[in-house]
SEDRENMI-897154 format. One record per atom (N, C-alpha, C): z, y, x. Coordinates in steps of 0.001 Angstrom, whole numbers, plus 500000, padded with zeros to 6 digits. Atoms other than C-alpha are relative to their C-alpha. Layout:
# residues N
ZYX
...
***
This chain:
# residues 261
499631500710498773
336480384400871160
499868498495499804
499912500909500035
335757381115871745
501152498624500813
498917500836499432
338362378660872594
499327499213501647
500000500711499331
338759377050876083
499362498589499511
500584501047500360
336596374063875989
500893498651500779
499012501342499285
338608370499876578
499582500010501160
500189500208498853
338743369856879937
499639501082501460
500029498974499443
338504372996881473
501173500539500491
498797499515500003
341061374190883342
500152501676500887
500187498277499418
339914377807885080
498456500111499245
501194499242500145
337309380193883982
500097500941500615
500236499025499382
335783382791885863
498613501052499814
501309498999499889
333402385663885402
499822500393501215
500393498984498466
331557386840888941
498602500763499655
501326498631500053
329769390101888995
499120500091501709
500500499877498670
327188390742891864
499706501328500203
500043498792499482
326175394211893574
499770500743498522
499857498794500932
327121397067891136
499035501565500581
500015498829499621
326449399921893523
500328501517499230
499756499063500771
328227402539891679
499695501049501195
500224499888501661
327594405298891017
498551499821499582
501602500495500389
323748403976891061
500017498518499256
499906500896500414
324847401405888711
499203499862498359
500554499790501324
322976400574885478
501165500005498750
498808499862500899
325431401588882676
499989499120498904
499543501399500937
324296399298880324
500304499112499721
499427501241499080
324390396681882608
501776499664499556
498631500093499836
327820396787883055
501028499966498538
499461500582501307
328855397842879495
499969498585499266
500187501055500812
327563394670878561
500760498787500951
499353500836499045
329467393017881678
501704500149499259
498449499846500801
333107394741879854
500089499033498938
499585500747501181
332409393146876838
499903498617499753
499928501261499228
331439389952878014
501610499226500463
498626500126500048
334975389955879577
500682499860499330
498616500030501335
336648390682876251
499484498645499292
500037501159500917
335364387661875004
500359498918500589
499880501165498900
335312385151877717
501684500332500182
498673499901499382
338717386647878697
500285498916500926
500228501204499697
338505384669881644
501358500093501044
498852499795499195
340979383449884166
500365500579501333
500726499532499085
339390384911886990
499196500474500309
501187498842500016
337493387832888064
499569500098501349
500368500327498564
335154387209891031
499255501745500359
500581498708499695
333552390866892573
499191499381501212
500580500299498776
330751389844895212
499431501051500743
499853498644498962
330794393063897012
498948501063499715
500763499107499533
328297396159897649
500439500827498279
499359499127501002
330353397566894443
499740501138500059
500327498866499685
329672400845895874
498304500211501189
500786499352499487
326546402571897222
500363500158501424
499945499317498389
328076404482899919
499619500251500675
501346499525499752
325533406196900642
500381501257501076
500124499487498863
327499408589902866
500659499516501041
499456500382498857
329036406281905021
498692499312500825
501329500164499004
325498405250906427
499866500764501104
499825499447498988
325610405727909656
498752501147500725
500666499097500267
322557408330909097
500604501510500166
499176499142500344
325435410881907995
500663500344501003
498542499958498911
327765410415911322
499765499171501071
500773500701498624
326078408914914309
498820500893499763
501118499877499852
323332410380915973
499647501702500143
499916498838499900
321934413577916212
499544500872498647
500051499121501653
321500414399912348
501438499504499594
498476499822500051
325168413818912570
500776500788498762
499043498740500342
327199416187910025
501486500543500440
498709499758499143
330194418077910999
501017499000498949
498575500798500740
333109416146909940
500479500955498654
499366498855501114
334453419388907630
498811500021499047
500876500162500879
331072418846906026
499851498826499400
500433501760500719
331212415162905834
501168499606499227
499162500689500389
334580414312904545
499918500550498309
500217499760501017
334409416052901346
498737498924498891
500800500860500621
331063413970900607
500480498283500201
499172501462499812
333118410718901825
500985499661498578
498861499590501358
335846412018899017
499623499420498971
500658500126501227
333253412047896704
499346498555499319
500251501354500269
331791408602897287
501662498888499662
498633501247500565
335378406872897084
500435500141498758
499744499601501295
336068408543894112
499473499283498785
501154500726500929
332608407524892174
500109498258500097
500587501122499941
332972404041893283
501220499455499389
499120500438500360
336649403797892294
500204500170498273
500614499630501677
335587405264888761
499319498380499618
500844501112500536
333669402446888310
500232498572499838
498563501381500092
336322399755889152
500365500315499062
499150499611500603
338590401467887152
499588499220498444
501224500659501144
335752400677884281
500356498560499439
500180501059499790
335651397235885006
501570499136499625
498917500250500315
339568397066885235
500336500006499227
499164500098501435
340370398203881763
499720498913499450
500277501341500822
338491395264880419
500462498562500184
499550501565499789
340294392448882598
501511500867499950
498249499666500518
344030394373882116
499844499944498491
499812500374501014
343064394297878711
500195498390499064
500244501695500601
342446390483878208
501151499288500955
498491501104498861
345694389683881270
498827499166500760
500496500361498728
343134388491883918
500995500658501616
499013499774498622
345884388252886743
499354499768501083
500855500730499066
343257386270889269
498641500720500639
501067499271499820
341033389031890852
499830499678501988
500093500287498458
339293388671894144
498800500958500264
501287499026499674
336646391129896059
499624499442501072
500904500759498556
334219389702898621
499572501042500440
501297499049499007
332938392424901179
498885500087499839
501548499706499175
329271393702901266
499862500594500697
500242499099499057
327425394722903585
500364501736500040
500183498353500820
327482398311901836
501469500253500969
499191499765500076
331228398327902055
500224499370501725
500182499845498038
330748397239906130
500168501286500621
499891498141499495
330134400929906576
501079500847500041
498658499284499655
333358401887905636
500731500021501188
499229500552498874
334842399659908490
499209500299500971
500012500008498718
333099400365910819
499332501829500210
500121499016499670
332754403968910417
501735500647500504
498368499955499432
336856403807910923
500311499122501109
499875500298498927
336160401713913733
499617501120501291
500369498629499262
334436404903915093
501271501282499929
499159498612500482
337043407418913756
501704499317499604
498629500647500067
340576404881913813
500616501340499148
498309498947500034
342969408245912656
499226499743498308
500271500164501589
340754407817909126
500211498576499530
500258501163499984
341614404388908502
500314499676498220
499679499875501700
342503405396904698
498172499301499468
501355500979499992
338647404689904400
499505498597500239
500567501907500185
338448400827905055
499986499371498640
500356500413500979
337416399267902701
501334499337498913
498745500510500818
340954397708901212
500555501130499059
499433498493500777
342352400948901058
498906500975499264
501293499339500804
339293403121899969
500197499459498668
499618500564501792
339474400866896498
501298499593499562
499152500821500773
342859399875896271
500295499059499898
500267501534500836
342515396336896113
501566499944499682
498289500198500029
346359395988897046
500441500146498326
499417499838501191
347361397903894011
499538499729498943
500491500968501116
344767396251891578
499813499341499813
499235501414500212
346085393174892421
498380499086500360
500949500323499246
342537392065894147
500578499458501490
499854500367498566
342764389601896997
498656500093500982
501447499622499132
340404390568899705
499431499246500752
500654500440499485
337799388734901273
498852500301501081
500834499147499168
336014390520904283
498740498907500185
501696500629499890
331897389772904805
499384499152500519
500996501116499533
330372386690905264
500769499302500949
499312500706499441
332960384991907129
499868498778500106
500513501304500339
332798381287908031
500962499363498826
499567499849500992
335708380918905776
500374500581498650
500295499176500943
334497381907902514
501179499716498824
499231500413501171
336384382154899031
499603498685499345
499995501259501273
336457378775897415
500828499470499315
499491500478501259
337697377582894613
499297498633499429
500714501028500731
337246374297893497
498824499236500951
500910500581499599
334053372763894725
498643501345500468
501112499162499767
332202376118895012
500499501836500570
499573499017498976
332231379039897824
499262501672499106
500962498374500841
331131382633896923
500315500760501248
499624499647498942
330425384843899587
498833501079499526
500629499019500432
328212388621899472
498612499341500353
501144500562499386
325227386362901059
499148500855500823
500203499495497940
323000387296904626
498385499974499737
501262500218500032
319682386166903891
499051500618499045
500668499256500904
316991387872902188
498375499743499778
501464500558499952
313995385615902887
499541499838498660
500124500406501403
311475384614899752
500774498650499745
499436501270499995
313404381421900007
501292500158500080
498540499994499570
316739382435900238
501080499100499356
498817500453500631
318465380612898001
499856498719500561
500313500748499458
316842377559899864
500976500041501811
499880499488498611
318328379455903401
501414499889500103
498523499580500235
321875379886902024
500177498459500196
499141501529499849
322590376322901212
499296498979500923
499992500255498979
320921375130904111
500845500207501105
499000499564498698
323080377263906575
501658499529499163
498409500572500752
326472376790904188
499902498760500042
499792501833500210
325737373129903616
500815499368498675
498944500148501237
328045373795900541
499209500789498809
500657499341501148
327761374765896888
500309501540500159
499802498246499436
327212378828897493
499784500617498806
500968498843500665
327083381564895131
500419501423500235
499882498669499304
326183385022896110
498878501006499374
501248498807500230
324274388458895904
499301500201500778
500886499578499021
322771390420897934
498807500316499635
501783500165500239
319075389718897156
499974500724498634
500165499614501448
319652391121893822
498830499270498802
500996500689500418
317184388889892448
500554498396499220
499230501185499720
318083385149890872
499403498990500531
501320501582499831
317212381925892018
501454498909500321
498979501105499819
318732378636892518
498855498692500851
500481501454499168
318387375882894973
501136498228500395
499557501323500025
319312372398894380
499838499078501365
500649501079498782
319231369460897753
501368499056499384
499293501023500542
320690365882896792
500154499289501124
500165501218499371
321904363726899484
500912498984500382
499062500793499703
324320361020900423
501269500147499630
498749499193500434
327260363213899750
500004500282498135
500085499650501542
326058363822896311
498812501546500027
500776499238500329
324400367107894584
500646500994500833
499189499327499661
325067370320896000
498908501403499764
501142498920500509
323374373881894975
500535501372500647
499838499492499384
323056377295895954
499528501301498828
500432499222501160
322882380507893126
500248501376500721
500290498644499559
321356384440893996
500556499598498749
499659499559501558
323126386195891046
499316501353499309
500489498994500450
320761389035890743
501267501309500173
499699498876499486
322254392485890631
500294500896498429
499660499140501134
324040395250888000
499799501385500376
500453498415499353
322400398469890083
498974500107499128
501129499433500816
319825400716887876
498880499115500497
501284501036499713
316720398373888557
498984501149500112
501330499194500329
314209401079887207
500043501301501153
500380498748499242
315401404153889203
499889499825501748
500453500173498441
315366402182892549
498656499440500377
501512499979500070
311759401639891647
499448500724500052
500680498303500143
310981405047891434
500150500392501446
500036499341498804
312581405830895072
499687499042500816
501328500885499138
310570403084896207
498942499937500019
501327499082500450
307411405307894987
499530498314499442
500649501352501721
306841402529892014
499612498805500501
499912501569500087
306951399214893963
500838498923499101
499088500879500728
308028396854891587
501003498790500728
499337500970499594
310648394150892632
500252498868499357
499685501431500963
312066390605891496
501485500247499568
498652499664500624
315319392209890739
500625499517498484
499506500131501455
317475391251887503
501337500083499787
499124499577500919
320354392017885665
500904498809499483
499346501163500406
322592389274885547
501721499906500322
499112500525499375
326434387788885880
500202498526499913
499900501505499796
327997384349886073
501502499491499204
498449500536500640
330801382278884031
500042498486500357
499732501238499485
331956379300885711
501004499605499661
498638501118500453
334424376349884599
500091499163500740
499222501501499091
336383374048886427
500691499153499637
499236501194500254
337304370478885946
500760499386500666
498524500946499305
340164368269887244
498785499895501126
500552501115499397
339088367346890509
498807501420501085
501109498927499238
337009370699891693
498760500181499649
501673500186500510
333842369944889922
499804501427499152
500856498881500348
331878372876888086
499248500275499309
501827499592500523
329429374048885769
499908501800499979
500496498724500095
327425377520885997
499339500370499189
501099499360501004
326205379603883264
499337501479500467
500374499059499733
323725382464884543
500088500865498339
500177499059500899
324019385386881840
499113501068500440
500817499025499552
321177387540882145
499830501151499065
500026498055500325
320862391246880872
498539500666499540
501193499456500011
317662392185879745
499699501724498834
499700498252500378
317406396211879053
500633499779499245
498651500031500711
321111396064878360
500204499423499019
499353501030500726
321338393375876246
499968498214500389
499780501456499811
321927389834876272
500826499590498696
498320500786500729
323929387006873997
500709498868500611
498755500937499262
326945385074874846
500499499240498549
499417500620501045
328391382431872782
499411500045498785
500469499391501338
326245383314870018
500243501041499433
499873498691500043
327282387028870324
498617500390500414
500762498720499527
324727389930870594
500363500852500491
499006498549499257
325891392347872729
498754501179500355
500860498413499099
323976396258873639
501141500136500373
499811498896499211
324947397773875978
500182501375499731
500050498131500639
324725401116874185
501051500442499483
499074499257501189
326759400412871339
501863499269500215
***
């Protein structure tokens, strides 16, 4: 573990779209252990954590509809898999006392809400309740709101845009320092003006990369494998370190970490 660096007075790890249970496992193992080292003071989640693949309104709208007595069981099954995969994530920040957890909405997790906007008497399914946040001490942040989570000098929000330019699109429309998912991809966009610097960071993505290449009959993508550890100085200021993942490994601090082992 490396000591808090002078002048630092929060740290934070933020993960971007997991999609459990289509999540890359190594990915993520290497996201736990990351945690145990950083032990940071704050654990950011930028949403689409889950798949939820049967709350697509494919499943329950429309006329390929399923019966409800057919669908809820596969609803069961997705809250289950996706809460498995928190759970994951949780042992490694209850193990290090990360009290400071927050979850930003994705789109993904939209589906919940507004398939209980269709069906109110299920409202156990919204997205709060569905994971828990309440009881795993997660403060919630619903999708893309104009008031996003910030901390400090820098907003985090599940991000909207998905142009080749997006990271150019984000901190144009925010006007603020942004960082987000979504795009699963990374990029960063810097604009300097009167006000000072101000930037804008895709964080790439911790979903299997390879097998959503396959059910995209072998288009390759710009996808990557990354999270984020940010520090804060007196005053709100910031620095960002991208950690990137490359087939389940990466190093931190001058650690080697697999994923495997």
């Amino acid at each position: 573990m490396r000591k808090k660096d002078k002048g630092v007075i929060k740290r934070a790890i933020v993960t971007p779209d997991k999609h459990f249970p289509l999540h890359d496992v190594d990915a993520i193992s290497v996201v736990k252990k990351s945690i145990e080292i950083v032990k940071p003071d704050i654990y950011i989640d930028l949403g689409d954590t889950g798949e939820w693949a049967y709350f697509s309104t494919h499943y329950w709208r429309g006329r390929f509809a399923k019966p409800m007595e057919d669908l809820i069981p596969l609803l069961d099954q997705d809250v289950n898999e996706v809460n498995v995969g928190m759970d994951w994530i949780d042992e490694s920040l209850d193990k290090v006392k990360c009290k400071e957890r927050h979850f930003v909405q994705g789109n993904h997790e939209v589906w919940l809400d507004k398939f209980v906007e269709r069906y109110p008497y299920l409202k156990h399914y919204k997205t709060a309740n569905a994971l828990k946040l309440k009881e795993r001490g997660y403060k919630y942040h619903p999708y893309n709101k104009k008031k996003n989570l910030k901390i400090g000098k820098l907003n985090f929000t599940h991000g909207k845009f998905t142009s080749k330019y997006h990271s150019f699109k984000h901190l144009d429309v925010y006007g603020e320092n942004i960082m987000y998912g979504h795009t699963h991809d990374l990029q960063r966009h810097t604009k300097t003006g009167a006000g000072g610097t101000i930037s804008s960071w895709s964080l790439g993505c911790l979903k299997d990369i390879e097998a959503d290449e396959d059910w995209l009959g072998g288009r390759l993508t710009n996808w990557n494998h990354a999270f984020a550890i940010v520090d804060w100085f007196k005053g709100g200021n910031f620095k960002v370190e991208i950690i990137e993942i490359i087939k389940g490994k990466t190093t931190l601090w001058g650690e080697y970490i697999d994923g495997k082992k």
